[in-house]
N, C-alpha and C positions, 0 to 999 in steps of 0.2 A: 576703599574699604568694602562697597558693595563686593566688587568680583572680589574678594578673598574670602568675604563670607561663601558665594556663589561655588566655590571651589573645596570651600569645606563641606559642604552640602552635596556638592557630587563623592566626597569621598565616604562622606559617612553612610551614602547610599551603595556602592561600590563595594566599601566592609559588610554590610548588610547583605549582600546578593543571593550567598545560598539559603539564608534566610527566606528572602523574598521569593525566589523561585522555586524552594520548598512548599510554601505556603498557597500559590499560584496552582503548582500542580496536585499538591492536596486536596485543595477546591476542588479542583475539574474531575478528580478520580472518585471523590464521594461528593456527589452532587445532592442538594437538597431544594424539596421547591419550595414555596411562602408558607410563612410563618410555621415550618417545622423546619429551620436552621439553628439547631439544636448544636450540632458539632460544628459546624460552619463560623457557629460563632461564636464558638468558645474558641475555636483556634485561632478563629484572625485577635481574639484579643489575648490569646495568652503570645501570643509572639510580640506584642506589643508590651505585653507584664514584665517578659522578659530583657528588654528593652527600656525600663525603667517607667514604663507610666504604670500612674495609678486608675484602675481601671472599677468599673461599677457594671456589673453584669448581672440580674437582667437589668435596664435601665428604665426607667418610670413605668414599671408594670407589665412592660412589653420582655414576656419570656428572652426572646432572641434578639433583641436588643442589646448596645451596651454603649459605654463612653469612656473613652480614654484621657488620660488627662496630663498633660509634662509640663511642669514652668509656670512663672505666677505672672508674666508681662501685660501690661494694659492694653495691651492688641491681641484679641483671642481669634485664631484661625482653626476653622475646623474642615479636616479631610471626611468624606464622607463612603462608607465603605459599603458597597451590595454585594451580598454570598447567596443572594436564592437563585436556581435555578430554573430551568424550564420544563415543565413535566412531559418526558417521555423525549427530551431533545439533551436532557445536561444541560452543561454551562455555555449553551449555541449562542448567547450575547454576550460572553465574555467576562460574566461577572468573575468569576477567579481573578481575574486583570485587575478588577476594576478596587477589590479588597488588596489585591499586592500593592498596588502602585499607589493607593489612597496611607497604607502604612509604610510604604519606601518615604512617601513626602515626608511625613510626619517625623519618622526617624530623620532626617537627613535635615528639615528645618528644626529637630527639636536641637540638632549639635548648634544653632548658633542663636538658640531661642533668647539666653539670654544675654548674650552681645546686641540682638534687635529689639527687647522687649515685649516680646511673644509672649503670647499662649499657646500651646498647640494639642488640639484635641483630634480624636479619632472616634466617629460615632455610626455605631455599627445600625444601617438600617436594614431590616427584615422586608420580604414583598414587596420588591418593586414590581414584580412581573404580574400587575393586576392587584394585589392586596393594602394599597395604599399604607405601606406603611409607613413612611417619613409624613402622611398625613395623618396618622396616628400619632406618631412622636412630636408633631407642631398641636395635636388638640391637648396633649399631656402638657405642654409648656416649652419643649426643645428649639432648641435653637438661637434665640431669642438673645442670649449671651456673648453671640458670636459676632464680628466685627467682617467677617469676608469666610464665605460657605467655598469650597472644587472639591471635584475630582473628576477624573477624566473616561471616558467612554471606548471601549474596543468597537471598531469598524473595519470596513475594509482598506482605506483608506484616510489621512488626515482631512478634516476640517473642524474648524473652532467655533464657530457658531451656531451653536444648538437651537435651533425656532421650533419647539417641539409642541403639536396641536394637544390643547387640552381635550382631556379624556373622560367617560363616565364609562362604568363596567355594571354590567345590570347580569344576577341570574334570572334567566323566565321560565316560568312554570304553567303549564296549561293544566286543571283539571275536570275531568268528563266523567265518564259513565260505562264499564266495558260489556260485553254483548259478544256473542257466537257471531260471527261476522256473516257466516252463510246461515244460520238458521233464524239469527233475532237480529240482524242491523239494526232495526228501527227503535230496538230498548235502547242504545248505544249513543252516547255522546263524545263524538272523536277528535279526543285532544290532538292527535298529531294531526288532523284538516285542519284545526286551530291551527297550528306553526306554520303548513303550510300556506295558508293565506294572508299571516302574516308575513311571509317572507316574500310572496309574492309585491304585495302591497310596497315594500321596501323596498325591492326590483325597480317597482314604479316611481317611486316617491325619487330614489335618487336622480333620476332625470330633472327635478326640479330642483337641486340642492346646491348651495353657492359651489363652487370652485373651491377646491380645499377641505369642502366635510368629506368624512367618513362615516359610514355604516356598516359593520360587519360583524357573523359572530359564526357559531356551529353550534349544532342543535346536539344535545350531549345523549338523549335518550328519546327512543320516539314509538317506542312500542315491545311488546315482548313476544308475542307471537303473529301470522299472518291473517290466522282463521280468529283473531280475539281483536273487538274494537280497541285501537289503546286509550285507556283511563288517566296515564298520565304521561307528559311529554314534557322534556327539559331543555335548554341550552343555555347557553353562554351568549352575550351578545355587548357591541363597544360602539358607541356615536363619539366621532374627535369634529372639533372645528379650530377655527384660529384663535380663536379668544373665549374666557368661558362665557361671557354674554351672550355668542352664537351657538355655546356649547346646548348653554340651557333653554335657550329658542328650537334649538334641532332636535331636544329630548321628548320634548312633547311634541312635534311631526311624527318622530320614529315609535313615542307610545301609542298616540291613534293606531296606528299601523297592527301592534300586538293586540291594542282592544278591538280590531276589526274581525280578529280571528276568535275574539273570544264573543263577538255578540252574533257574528254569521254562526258560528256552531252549538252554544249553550254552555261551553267549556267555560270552569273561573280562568282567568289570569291575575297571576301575581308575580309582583317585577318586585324584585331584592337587589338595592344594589351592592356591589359583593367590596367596594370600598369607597372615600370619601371621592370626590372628582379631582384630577388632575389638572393644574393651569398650565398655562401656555408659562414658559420661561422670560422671564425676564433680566438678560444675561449682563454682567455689569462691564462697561466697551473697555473702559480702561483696564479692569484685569485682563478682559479678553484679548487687548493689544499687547501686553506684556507676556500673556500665554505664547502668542504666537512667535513673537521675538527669541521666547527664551527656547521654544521648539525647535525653531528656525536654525538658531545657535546650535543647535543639536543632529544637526542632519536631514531633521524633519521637512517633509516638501507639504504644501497649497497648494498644490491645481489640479487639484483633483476638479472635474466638468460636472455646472450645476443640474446634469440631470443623471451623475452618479455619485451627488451627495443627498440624496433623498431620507438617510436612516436620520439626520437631520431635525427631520419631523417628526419621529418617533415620540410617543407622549414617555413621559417622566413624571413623579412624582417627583424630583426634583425640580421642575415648575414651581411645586407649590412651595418648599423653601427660599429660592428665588422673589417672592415675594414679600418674604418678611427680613430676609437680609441680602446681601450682594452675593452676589455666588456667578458662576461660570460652570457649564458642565462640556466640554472640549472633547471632540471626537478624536480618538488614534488609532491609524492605522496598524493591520497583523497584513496585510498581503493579503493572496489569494485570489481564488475566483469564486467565493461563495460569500454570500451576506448574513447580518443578522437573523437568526433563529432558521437557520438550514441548516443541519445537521450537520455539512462541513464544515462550517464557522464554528465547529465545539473544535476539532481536530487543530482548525486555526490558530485557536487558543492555546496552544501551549506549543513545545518544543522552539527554537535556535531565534526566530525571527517575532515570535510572542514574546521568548524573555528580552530582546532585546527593545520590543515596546515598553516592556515593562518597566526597565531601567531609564528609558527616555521619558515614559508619562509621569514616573514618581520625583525622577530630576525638573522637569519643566511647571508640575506642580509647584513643587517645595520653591525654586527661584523666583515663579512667581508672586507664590505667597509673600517672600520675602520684600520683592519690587512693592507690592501692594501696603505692608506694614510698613515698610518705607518710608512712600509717599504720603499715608495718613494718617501714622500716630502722633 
C-alpha cells in the first residue's frame, strides 16, 4: 500500500513539473531580499491556490507571510517554503529551489492526503537571510499545530544532516563628533577608530574562542569624506556557536570588544539586534533515515567528504522550529563548482541539473513525509 501511494506522489509531482519549474525560475528572475517578498509570495502561494489549497496571505501579521492549507487528516505536515534572497547576489542559496520543491512535496503528498490521513500545509517564511523570520512566525503562535516540519536545502552536493550553529545578528552603530580633520582633529570624536578597535580587539579575542565559534561581520558605513572626522560609523556583524548557551556566553566577549571602541574613543555604541537568535537544529533521526532512503531510491548519492560538507553548519532559522516540533532540514545537491552565496551558485540554481534536483527534493520530501505519518498517526 505504502509504494502505491509513493508512486502516486511521484506522479502527481511529474503532472506538476512545468508548474514547478515555472515558479523556480520565476524566483530566481525577480529576486527579492527580507521582508520585501512581496511578489515572491504571492506567487509561491497562488500556485498553490491553484492547486486546490486554501491559502491565508499575509499570515499572523507578517505582510510576506502565508499558509497553505489541503485536507482535514489528524497528522498535520507542514512544508516550509523561503523566497528572500540575497542582496546584491539573488537567489545565490537557492532559495527559488527551496519554495519549488517545499510546493512539489505538498502537491504530490496532498494527492494521497486522504488515503494517509494528512494534513498538509505550506507556510511561506519571509527572511531567513538574517531577518528572523520563522522566528517571527514561532512568537506569533505558528507552528505549533504541526505534527512533522521539512524542506530541503540547495548545496553543492547531497547531505542530510543539517548541524547548523546558532546565530545572533547585531546592527552596530558608533556615534562621535565630526571636525576638519586637518584644521580641528582634536574637536572630533572618531566613530570609524571606534570600529576600528573594535575589530581589532575581535582579531584578537578569536584566538581564544572554542573551536566552532564564529565572529564575523562588514562595516557598512564608515565615513563621508577624507578631510572630515567621521560622526557616524555602521556595520553589520554575526557571533554563531554550537549551542545557544555558547551562543549567549560568546555575545558578551564579542560586546566588550565593540564597548572597547566606544570607551578608547568617546564614540556611543549601540548594538540592535536586527532579529530574534537562531538555534542550533535539532534534526528528528528517524525522518532523517527515511529522507535518506527515499533519496537514495532516487538516484541521489552520500559521500560527499566531511570537509566538503561544511554549508552543513550554516545557521538557520529553521533551528528554531526544530525546537518546538520535529522537522529535518536536508541538504540537495545542484553540481558545480561554486558554493553557497557566490554568485555562481545563483546560475546553479536553475536550468537542466537544478530542475532535476527540484523534482528529486519535492519527491523525497513528500515520501518521507508520507513514511513519517505512517509510522506515528
Amino acid at each position: 500500500m505504502s509504494e502505491s501511494l509513493k508512486d502516486q506522489i511521484a506522479a502527481r509531482i511529474a503532472e506538476a513539473d512545468d508548474d514547478l519549474v515555472g515558479l523556480s525560475n520565476w524566483l530566481h528572475e525577480n529576486p527579492e531580499t527580507a521582508w520585501a517578498e512581496h511578489r515572491s509570495s504571492a506567487s509561491v502561494a497562488e500556485v498553490l491556490a491553484q492547486h486546490g489549497f486554501a491559502i491565508e496571505h499575509p499570515y499572523l501579521g507578517l505582510e510576506t507571510a502565508f499558509r497553505a492549507t489541503l485536507g482535514d487528516g489528524p497528522f498535520a505536515v507542514g512544508f516550509l517554503a523561503e523566497y528572500d534572497a540575497l542582496p546584491g547576489l539573488g537567489h545565490a542559496c537557492g532559495h527559488n529551489l527551496i519554495s519549488a520543491m517545499s510546493v512539489g512535496g505538498a502537491l504530490g503528498l496532498a494527492q494521497v492526503a486522504e488515503d494517509a490521513g494528512i494534513t498538509v500545509e505550506v507556510i511561506g517564511t519571509p527572511a531567513e537571510e538574517g531577518g528572523g523570520g520563522k522566528v517571527e512566525l514561532i512568537e506569533r503562535g505558528a507552528f505549533t499545530e504541526l505534527d512533522f516540519a521539512l524542506m530541503a536545502h540547495p548545496a553543492p552536493e547531497d547531505f542530510a544532516d543539517a548541524q547548523p550553529l546558532a546565530v545572533t545578528h547585531w546592527h552596530i552603530a558608533y556615534s562621535g563628533r565630526a571636525a576638519h580633520a586637518g584644521a580641528y582633529p582634536e574637536r572630533g570624536i572618531n566613530a570609524n577608530d571606534a570600529f576600528v578597535i573594535a575589530q581589532t580587539a575581535i582579531g584578537m579575542l578569536r584566538q581564544q574562542l572554542p573551536a566552532g565559534v564564529r565572529v564575523h561581520g562588514v562595516q557598512t558605513r564608515g565615513g563621508e569624506a577624507p578631510n572630515a572626522i567621521p560622526a557616524e560609523t555602521e556595520g553589520r556583524w554575526y557571533v554563531r556557536a554550537e549551542t545557544t548557551a555558547l551562543l549567549i556566553e560568546t555575545e558578551e566577549r564579542v560586546r566588550r570588544c565593540f564597548e572597547a571602541g566606544a570607551l578608547a574613543t568617546g564614540a556611543e555604541l549601540t548594538i540592535t539586534p536586527e532579529s530574534g537568535r537562531y538555534s542550533e537544529m535539532r534534526a528528528d533521526a528517524e525522518a532523517l533515515a527515511f529522507y535518506t532512503q527515499n533519496a537514495r531510491a532516487l538516484g541521489r548519492v552520500f559521500d560527499v567528504a566531511p570537509e566538503d560538507a561544511s554549508m552543513n553548519r550554516a545557521s538557520t532559522d529553521m533551528g528554531n522550529v526544530s525546537q518546538i516540533v520535529n522537522a529535518i532540514h536536508p541538504f540537495i545537491g545542484v553540481g558545480g563548482e561554486f558554493s553557497n552565496h557566490q554568485p555562481g551558485f545563483a546560475d546553479a540554481c536553475v536550468g537542466p541539473l537544478a530542475e532535476q534536483t527540484l523534482r528529486d527534493g519535492a519527491t523525497a520530501l513528500a515520501w518521507t513525509a508520507l513514511d513519517v505519518a505512517r509510522h506515528r498517526a
